[in-house]
N, C-alpha and C positions, 0 to 999 in steps of 0.2 A: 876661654882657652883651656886646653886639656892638657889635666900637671902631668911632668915625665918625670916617672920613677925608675930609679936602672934597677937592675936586675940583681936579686938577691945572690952572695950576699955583700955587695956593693952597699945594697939598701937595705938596713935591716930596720924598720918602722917604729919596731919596740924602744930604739935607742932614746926615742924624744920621752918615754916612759915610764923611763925608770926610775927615777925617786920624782918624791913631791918641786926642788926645785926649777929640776929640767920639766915636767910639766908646767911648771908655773909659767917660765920663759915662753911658752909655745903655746898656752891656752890663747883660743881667740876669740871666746868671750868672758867678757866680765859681770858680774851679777853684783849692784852696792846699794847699797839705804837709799840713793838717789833715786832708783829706778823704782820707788813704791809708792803707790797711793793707798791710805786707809779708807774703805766706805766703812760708815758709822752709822747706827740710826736712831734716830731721835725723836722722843714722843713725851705725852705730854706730862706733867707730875715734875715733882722734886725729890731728890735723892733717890731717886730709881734706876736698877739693873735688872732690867728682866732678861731674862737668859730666852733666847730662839731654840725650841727642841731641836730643830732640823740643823742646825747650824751648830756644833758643837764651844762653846766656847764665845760663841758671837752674844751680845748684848741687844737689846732696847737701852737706849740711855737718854733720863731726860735731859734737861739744857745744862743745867748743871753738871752734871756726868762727862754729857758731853766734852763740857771746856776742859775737865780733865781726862779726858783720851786725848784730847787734840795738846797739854801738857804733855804728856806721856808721848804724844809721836816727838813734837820736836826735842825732847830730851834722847828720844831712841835718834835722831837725825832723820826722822820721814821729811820729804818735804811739803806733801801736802795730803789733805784728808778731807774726804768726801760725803758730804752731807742727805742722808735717805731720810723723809719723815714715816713714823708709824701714826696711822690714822683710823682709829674704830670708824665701823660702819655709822655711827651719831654724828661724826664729823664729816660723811661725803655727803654731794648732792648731787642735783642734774647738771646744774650752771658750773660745779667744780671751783666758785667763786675762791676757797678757801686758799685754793692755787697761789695767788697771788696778794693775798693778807700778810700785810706788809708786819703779823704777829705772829703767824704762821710758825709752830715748832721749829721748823728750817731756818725761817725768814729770821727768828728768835737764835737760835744756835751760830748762826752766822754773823751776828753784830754781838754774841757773849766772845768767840772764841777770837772775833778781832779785836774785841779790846782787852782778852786777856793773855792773849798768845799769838801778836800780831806778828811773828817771826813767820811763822808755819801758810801755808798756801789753801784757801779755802775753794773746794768746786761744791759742785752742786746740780742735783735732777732736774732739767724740765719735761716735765711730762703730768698726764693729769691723771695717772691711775692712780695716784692715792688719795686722790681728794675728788674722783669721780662714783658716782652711786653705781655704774655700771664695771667698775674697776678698768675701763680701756684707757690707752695711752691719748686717745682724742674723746671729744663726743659722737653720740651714738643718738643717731637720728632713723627712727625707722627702723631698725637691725643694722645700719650703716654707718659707722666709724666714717664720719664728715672731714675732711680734710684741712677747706681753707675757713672755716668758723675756728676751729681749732688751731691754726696757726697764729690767730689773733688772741686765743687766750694765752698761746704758750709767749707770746710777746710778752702779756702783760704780766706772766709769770716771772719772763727773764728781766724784765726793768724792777720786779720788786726784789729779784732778790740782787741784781748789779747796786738799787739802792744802800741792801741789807752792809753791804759790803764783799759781795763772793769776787773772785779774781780769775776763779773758772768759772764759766757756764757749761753743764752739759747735759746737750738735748739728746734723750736718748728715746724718742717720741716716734721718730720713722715719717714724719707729716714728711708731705713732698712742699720744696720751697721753703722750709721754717729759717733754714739757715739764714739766706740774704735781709728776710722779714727781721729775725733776732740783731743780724749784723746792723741794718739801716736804724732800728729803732736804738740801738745802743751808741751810737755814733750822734744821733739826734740828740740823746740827752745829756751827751758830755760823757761816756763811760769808752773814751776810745779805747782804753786800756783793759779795759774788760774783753779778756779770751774765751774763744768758742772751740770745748773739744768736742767733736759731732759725733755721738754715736753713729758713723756713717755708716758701715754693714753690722746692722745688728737683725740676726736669724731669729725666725721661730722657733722657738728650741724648746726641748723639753728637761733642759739643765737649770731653767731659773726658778722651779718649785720652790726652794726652802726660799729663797729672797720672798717670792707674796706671801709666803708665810711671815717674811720677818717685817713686811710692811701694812700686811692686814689685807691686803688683793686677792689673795684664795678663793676667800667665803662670798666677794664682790664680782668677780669676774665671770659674765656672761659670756660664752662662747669662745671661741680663740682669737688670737691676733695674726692672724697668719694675712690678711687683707692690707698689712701694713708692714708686719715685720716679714724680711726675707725666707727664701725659701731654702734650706738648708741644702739643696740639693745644687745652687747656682752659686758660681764662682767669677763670672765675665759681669754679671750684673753689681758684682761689690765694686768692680771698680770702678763703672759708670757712679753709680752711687758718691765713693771719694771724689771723685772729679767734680762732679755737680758740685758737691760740698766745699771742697776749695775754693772752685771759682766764686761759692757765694760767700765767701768771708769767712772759713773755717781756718781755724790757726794749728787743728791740734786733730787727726782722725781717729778712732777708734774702732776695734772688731770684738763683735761679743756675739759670741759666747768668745775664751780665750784657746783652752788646751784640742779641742775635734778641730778648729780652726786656724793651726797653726800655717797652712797654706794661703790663706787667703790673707792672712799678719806679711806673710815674705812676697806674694805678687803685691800688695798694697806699697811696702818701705821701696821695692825695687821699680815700682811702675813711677811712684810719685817723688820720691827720697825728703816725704814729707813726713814731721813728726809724727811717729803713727806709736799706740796705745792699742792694749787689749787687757779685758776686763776676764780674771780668771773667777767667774763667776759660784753662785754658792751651790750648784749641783758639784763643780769639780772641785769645791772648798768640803763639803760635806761628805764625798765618797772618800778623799784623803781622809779627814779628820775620822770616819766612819772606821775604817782597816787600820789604822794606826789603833784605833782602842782597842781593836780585835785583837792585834797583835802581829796581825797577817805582813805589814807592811812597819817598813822604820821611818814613823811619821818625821821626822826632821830632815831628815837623810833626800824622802822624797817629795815633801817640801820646797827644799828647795834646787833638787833638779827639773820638779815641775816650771820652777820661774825662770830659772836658766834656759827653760825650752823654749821659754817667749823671745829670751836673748838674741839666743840663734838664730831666729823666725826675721830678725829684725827689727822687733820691738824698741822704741826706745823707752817704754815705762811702762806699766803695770800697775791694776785696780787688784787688790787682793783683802782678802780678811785675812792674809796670813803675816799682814807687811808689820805688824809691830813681834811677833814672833821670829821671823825673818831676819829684821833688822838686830834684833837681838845675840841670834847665829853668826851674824857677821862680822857682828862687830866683837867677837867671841876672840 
């Protein structure tokens, strides 16, 4: 429906914006601590912070570490924080077995931080680029990124760590089929309550550099992903994509990259009016935190009109490294 606005000066627009209360009345989106996920990442040692050059501010943290960021969100009121492992090149292989090593850094972070911060909401990666020798999301047979061999490891990926204790799963892998494969195999072992948030359109993009930087995939990564992840260029295709992934037992959708794809965040909530998630990942986390130290830009300011834009979009929550920063502003 097309709004009718009479004619000035009947109408004068400014009116709803003139001080901070009458804006408040008439904002129509809201941005709160609810709407944030922390990704974290976790490698292996004790009492270790290694700081990510590319990533200003963002950590390596081992287990220990970990449980207290994952302290630190639900005192900030996050609800939930997202588990990424770092894994030297000594720890990948062909078979990617380490995927699903029910000791596995992740596997390990996820049974610390529920038994010591069992308030706060635990997800988690399925995908085998970090524990793969050729850094891809599947196996690599031939020059060929294999599809359904790979959808059997990332099963056994998501039953170890639904064991571990996680409460999300998210497969951010792009295999065709994983969905219903994850959903049946989880159902089978008694984990009905175990949610699947599906990286469902996740592009090949050239925003998630400092992330393999921050998980070790850089210096691992043979060739591109472009054979599996989306083509930056299609939009009709994301939503086939969510569709498939709903009907196969997806609870929860997500679109990544977050900020270049804020269109395809508002046809996804409005096609489907399914919880839909975007991950404002570490290329649009690292050019903020980049111009804010310059001085070019007022990092806090656009901060968090960056996350407001996922609001708008439709979003109902958000992956950020900025969410304990964030939550902090807010609660200001």
């Amino acid at each position: 429906m097309k709004p009718t606005v009479a004619p000035f000066p009947a109408a004068r627009l400014r009116r709803t914006r003139q001080n901070p209360a009458i804006r408040g009345l008439v904002r129509q989106n809201t941005l709160t601590v609810d709407d944030l996920i922390w990704p974290v990442f976790v490698r292996a040692g004790t009492g270790i912070e290694e700081p990510v050059p590319s990533m200003p501010g963002v950590m390596r943290r081992s287990v220990d570490k970990v449980v207290e960021a994952a302290r630190e969100a639900a005192g900030l009121g996050i609800p939930a924080i997202c588990i990424f492992p770092y894994t030297g090149m000594e720890e990948r292989t062909e078979d990617c077995a380490g995927a699903w090593d029910p000791d596995n850094h992740a596997n390990r972070a996820i049974r610390a931080i529920k038994a010591e911060v069992p308030g706060i909401a635990v997800m988690t990666d399925v995908a085998l680029d970090t524990y793969n020798i050729n850094g891809h999301d599947g196996y690599v047979v031939d020059g060929e990124i294999v599809n359904d061999a790979t959808v059997e490891a990332l099963v056994k990926m998501t039953l170890a760590q639904a064991e571990a204790g996680a409460d999300i799963i998210g497969p951010s892998d792009m295999m065709d089929g994983r969905i219903g494969a994850m959903r049946a195999a989880l159902e089978a072992a008694g984990h009905q309550n175990v949610m699947i948030l599906s990286y469902a359109a996740k592009y090949a993009s050239a925003f998630y550099g400092p992330f393999r930087d921050a998980v070790g995939a850089s210096a691992a990564l043979t060739g591109d992903k472009k054979t599996y992840q989306m083509d930056p260029a299609n939009s009709d295709e994301a939503l086939r994509l969510v569709e498939r992934d709903l009907r196969e037992g997806a609870d929860m959708v997500m679109v990544k990259p977050g900020l270049p794809y804020l269109d395809i965040c508002r046809r996804v909530k409005d096609t489907f009016g399914a919880p839909t998630f975007a991950y404002q990942v570490s290329g649009e986390y690292a050019m903020i935190r980049a111009a804010a130290q310059n001085g070019w830009i007022d990092g806090d300011r656009v901060m968090l009109e960056s996350l407001m834009a996922f609001k708008r979009a439709g979003c109902d929550g958000i992956l950020t490294y900025f969410a304990p920063a964030a939550a902090r502003l807010l609660q200001s």
